[in-house]
N, C-alpha and C positions, 0 to 999 in steps of 0.2 A: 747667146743671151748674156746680157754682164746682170747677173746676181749683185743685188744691195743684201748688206748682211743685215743680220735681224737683230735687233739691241739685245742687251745681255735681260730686260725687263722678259723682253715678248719670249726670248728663247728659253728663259724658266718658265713660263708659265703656260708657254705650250707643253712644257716637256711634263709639268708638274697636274696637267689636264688628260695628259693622252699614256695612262696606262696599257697592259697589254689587254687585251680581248680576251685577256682570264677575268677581269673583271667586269667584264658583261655579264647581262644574266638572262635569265629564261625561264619561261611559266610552260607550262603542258607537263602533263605526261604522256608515256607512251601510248598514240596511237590514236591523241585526241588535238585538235586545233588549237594553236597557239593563239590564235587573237590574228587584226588585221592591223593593230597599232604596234611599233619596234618599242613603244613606251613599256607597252604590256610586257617585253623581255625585259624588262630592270628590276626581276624582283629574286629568282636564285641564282646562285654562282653559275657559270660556265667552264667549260675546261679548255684548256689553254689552246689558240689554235693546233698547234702540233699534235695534241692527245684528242682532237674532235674524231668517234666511233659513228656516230648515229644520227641519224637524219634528225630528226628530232633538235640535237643541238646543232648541225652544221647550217640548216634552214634559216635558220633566224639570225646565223651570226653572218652568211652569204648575203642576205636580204639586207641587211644593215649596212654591209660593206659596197654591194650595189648602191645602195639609197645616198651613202655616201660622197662618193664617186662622182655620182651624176649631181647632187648640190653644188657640189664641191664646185667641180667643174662648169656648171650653169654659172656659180658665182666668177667664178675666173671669165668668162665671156662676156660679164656686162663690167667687170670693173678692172682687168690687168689692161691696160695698152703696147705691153708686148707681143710681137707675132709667133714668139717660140711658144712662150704660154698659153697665148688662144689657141693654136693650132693642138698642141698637146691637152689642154683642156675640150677642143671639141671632141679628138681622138676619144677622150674617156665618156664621155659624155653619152658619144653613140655607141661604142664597146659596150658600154656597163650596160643601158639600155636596152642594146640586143640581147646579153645576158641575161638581165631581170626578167626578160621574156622567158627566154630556155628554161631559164630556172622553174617560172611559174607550170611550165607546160611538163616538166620534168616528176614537181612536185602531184602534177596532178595523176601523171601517167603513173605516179609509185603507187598509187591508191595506202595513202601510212594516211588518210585525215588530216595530215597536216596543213595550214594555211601560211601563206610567204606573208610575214608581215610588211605593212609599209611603214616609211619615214625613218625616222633616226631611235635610238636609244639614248639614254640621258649624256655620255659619253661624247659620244657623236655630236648630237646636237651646241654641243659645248664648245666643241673646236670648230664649227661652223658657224657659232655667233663671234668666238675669237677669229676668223677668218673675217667674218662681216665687217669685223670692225676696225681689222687694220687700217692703217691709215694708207696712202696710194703708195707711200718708199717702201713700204715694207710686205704688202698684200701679196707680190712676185714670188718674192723667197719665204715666205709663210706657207703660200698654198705648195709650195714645192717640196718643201719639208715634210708637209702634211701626205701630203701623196706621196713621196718615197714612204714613210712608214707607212702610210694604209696599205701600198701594195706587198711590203714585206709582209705584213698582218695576212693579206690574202693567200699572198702563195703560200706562208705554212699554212693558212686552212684549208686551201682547195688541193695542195699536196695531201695532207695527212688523210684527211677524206679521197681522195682519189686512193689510194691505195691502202686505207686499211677501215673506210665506211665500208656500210652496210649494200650489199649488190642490190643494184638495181638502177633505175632511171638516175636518180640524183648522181650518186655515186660516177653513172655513166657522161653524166653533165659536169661534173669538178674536172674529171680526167679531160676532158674537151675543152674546157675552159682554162685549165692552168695557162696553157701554151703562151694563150693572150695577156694572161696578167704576167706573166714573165717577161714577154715582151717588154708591157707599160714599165713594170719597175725595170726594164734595163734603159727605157728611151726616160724612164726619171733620174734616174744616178747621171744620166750620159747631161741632165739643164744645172752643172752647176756657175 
């Protein structure tokens, strides 16, 4: 795929929009439903993927990161005209997909009351209207940027939660799903 580079405008202001997912946030307490809106997670701090312990925060920051994923990539299917990137954007599309399922069924089977929110967080949502709006030279190498870091963001969370969350179902669904987003972030490093 020959990557167009991204203007010095677009490349600060993605970069100046997409902090780490320590600055996400999250409502609930322990053992009570977060809400069914990712909007509903924007109101306290989270901890940084690496330091995620508890279902509680891994939930909601999983769920965002699927909801992500699959926009993201829905948008790359109706507007890149390359075939490296539709093909890797379908790849994620169904991946995350099949995930946001596991997840939900994972979440249900922990019996913690928790609920998988849907949609985005204000974060998210943010770089997916700056994805909408690229113009067609640059929408390539935008969305590809955008996904090598979300999946760097995923694998420390579903790393740090696979081995030092809380046992049980979810916990058991990070460790099963790393494998896959290690995968995507090696088949995104490899579209430069």
């Amino acid at each position: 795929m020959q990557r167009k580079v991204l203007t010095v405008a677009t490349a600060l202001l993605l970069s100046a929009s997409a902090p780490s997912l320590a600055q996400s946030s999250n409502e609930g307490s322990s053992g009570q439903a977060i809400g069914t809106n990712a909007m509903d997670t924007d109101k306290a701090p989270m901890p940084a993927p690496q330091n995620v312990k508890t279902a509680e925060n891994f939930v909601p920051m999983a769920a965002v990161s699927n909801s992500f994923e699959i926009e993201t990539s829905n948008l790359a299917l109706t507007k890149s005209q390359d075939e490296d990137v539709r093909g890797f954007a379908q790849t994620m599309a169904d991946d995350h997909s099949t995930a946001a399922m596991k997840m939900k069924q994972a979440v249900q089977e922990s019996e913690t009351g928790l609920a998988v929110p849907t949609g985005l967080d204000a974060r998210h949502q943010e770089l997916l209207n700056q994805l909408s709006a690229a113009d067609d030279s640059e929408f390539d190498a935008m969305y590809v940027t955008i996904q090598r870091q979300a999946h760097e963001e995923a694998v420390a969370l579903f790393t740090a939660y696979s081995q030092n969350g809380e046992e049980g179902p979810i916990r058991i669904f990070a460790a099963n799903t790393l494998p896959t987003l290690e995968k995507h972030l090696s088949m995104v490093k490899d579209m430069k």
